[in-house]
C-alpha positions in Angstrom: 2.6 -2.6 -20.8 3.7 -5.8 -22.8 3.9 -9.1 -20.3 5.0 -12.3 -21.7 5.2 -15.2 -19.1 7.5 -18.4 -19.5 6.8 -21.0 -16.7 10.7 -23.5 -16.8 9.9 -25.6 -14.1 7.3 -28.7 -14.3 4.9 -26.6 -11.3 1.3 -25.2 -11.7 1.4 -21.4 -11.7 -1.9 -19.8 -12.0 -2.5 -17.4 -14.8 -5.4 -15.6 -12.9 -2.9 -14.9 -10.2 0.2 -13.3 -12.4 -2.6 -11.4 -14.1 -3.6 -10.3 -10.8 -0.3 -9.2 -9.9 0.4 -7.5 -13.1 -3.0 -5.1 -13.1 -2.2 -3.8 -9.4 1.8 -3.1 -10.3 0.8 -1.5 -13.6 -2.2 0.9 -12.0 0.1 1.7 -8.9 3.1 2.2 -10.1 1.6 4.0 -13.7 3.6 1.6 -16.0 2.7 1.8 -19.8 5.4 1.8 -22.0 7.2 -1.0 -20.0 8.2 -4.5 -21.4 8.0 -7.3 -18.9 9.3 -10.8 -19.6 8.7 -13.5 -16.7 10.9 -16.4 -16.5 9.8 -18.7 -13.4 13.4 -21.6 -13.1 14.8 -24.3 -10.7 17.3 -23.4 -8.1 20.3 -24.4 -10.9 18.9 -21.9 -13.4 18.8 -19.2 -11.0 22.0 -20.2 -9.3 23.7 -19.6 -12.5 22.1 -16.3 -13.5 23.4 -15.0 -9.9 27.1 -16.0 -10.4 27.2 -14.5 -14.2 25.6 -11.5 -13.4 26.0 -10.9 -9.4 29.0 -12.6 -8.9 27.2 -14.9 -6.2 27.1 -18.5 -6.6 24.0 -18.8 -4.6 20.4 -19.1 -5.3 18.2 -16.5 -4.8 14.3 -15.5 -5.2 14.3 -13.0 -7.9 16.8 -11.5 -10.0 15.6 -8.5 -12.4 17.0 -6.9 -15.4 16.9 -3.3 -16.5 15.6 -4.7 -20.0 12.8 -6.3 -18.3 13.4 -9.8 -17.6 12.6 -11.1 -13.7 13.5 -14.3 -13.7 11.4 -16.1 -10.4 13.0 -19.0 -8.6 10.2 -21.2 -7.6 11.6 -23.7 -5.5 12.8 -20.6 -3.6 9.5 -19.0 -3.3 8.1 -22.5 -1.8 10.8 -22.3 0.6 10.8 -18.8 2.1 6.8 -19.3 2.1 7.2 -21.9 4.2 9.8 -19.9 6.0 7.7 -16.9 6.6 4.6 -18.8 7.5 2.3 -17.2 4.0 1.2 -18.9 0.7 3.4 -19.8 -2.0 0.8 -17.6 -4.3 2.0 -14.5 -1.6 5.0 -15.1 -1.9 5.0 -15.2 -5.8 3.5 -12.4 -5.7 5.5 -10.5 -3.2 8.6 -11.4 -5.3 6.8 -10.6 -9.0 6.1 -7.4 -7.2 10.2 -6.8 -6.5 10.7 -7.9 -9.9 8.7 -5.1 -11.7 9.7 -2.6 -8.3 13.8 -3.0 -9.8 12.8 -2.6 -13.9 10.9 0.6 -12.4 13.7 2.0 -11.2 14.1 1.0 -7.9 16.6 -0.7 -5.8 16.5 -1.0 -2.4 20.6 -1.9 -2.2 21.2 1.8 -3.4 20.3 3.8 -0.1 18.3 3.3 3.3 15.6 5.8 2.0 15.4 3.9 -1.5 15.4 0.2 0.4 12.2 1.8 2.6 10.5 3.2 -0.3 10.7 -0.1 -2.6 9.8 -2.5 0.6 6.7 0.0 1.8 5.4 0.1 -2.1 5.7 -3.6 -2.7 4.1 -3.9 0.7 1.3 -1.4 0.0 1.0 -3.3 -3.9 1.0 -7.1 -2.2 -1.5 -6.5 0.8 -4.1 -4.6 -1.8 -4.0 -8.4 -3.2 -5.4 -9.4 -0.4 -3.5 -13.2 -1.1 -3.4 -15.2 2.0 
């Protein structure tokens, strides 16, 4: 698998961490021939991306794209840590994890069998991190 990582916004993202994330998604979920291109942006960035390609004019936490871009809000991901009482590095994580889950193949907004298989996977992926 090809990875290239661009970080936007002006925060410390550790490299250790995405590497991390990247060798458990890859062994799980057998990627080899994938291309993945992470873009970590501010809420404007991602706000943007969501109303030209979603048709929401919203921020959200991730956003993927069949060619392989996953674009990572990080002012999001600081928020919804907070929210759900974990790290920002879990959380970052969790939503790299969704990122690669959708350029995979999978989309939990198809069916309720697809939703549980993506949200058990990225589960079973995330907690073999081990990232408080």
């Amino acid at each position: 698998m090809f990875f290239t990582f661009k970080n936007l916004t002006k925060n410390k993202i550790s490299k250790a961490l995405l590497e991390k994330v990247l060798e458990k998604s890859i062994s799980t979920l057998k990627l080899k021939d994938k291309e993945i291109n992470l873009i970590v942006v501010g809420d404007k960035e991602i706000k943007e991306l969501n109303k030209n390609f979603r048709n929401k004019n919203e921020v959200t936490d991730v956003l993927s794209f069949d060619y392989g871009d996953i674009f990572i809000c990080f002012p999001q991901i600081k928020r919804q840590a907070k929210e759900f009482g974990h790290s920002v590095e879990k959380e970052l994580a969790t939503m790299i994890v969704h990122g690669i889950l959708h350029v995979s193949g999978y989309d939990h907004e198809k069916s309720k069998k697809q939703s549980e298989q993506m949200f058990s996977l990225q589960d079973k992926i995330v907690n073999s991190l081990k990232i408080k």
